[in-house]
N, C-alpha and C positions, 0 to 999 in steps of 0.2 A: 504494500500500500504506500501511494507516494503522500507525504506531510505535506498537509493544507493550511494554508497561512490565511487565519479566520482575520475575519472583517472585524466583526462582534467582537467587541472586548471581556477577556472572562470576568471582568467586574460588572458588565452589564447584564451577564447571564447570568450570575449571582444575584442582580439583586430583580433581575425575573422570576425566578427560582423563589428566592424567598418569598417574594410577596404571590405569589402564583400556591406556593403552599401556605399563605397566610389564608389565601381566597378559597381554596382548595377547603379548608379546616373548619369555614365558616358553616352555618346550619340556617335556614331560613327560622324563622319562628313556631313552636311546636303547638302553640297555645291560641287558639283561636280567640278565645276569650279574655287576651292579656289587658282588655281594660276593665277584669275586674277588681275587685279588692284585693288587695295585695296577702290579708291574709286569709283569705277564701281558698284560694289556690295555692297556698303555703308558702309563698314568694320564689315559686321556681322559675317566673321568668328570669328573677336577678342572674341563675345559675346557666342561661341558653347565651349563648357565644353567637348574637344574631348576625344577619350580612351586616358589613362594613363597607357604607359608600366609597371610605376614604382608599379603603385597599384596593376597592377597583381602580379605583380612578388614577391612583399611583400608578397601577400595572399598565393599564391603558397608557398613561402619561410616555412610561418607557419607553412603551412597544410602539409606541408614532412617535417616538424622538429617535428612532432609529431609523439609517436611511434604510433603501430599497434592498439594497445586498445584504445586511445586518439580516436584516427582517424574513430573505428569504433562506439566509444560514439558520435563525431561528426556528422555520416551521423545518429547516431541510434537516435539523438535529433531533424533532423531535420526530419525525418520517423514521431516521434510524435509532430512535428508541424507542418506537412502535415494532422494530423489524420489517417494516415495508421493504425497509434497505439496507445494508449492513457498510457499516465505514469504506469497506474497498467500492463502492457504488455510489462515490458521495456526492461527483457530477450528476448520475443521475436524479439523485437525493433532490441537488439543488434545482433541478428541469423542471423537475414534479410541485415545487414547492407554490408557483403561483397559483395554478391549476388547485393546487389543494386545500391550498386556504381564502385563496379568493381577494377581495381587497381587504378585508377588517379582519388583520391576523390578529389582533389582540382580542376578541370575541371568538374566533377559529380555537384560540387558544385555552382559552376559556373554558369552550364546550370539549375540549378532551376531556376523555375520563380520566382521571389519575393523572393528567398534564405533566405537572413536576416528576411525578416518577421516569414518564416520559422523557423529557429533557434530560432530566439526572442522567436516564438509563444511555440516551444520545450521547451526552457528555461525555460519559466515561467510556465511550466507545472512543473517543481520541484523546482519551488520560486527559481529562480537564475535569477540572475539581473544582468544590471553594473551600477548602478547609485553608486553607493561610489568606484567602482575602479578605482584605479588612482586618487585615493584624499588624500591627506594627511592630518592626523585629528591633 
């Protein structure tokens, strides 16, 4: 496999990654009734981790501050952390990648199931990690 000299910075895929698994974590509301009395319903809304506007809109924010190339390395890493395509395929990885996500990759990306694991699993198909980013040595 010949080394591909990524567009995307691995600090940017990290902090997609993160917020992708923040968004990933989130639960919509389980309680239909959450404007009742707080101690009616023993105050377990306080305990539901509901969606977070702000996390979207962060992840969003990234993923359209990223040019066209960024973006299509983005859906084309997570193409081979689905296994559509495996690293030595990663031209075609990237072929596939408009076609596959369409214009609004950050909602493309979104609606993956498991997304981050996805990317993760792409990631570490060409040894790219975040464990040292954002650490000051």
């Amino acid at each position: 496999m010949e080394d591909y000299e990524f567009e995307i910075s691995l600090d940017s895929l990290c902090r997609i990654l993160t917020r992708l698994r923040e968004y990933e974590a989130q639960e919509p509301a389980a309680d239909p009734e959450s404007g009742s009395n707080p101690t009616d319903d023993s105050s377990v809304d306080v305990l539901d981790d509901e969606t977070n506007e702000s996390v979207e809109e962060e992840l969003r924010s990234i993923i359209e501050d990223l040019n066209d190339d960024e973006q299509r390395e983005l859906v084309a890493l997570v193409l081979v952390g689905r296994g559509t395509f495996d690293a030595s395929e990663w031209r075609d990885a990237l072929d596939s990648a408009d076609e596959e996500a369409g214009e609004d990759i950050a909602t493309w990306l979104m609606d993956q199931p498991l997304g981050a694991g996805l990317l993760d699993t792409g990631m570490a198909a060409f040894d790219l990690n975040c464990d040292d980013v954002g650490q000051k040595g």
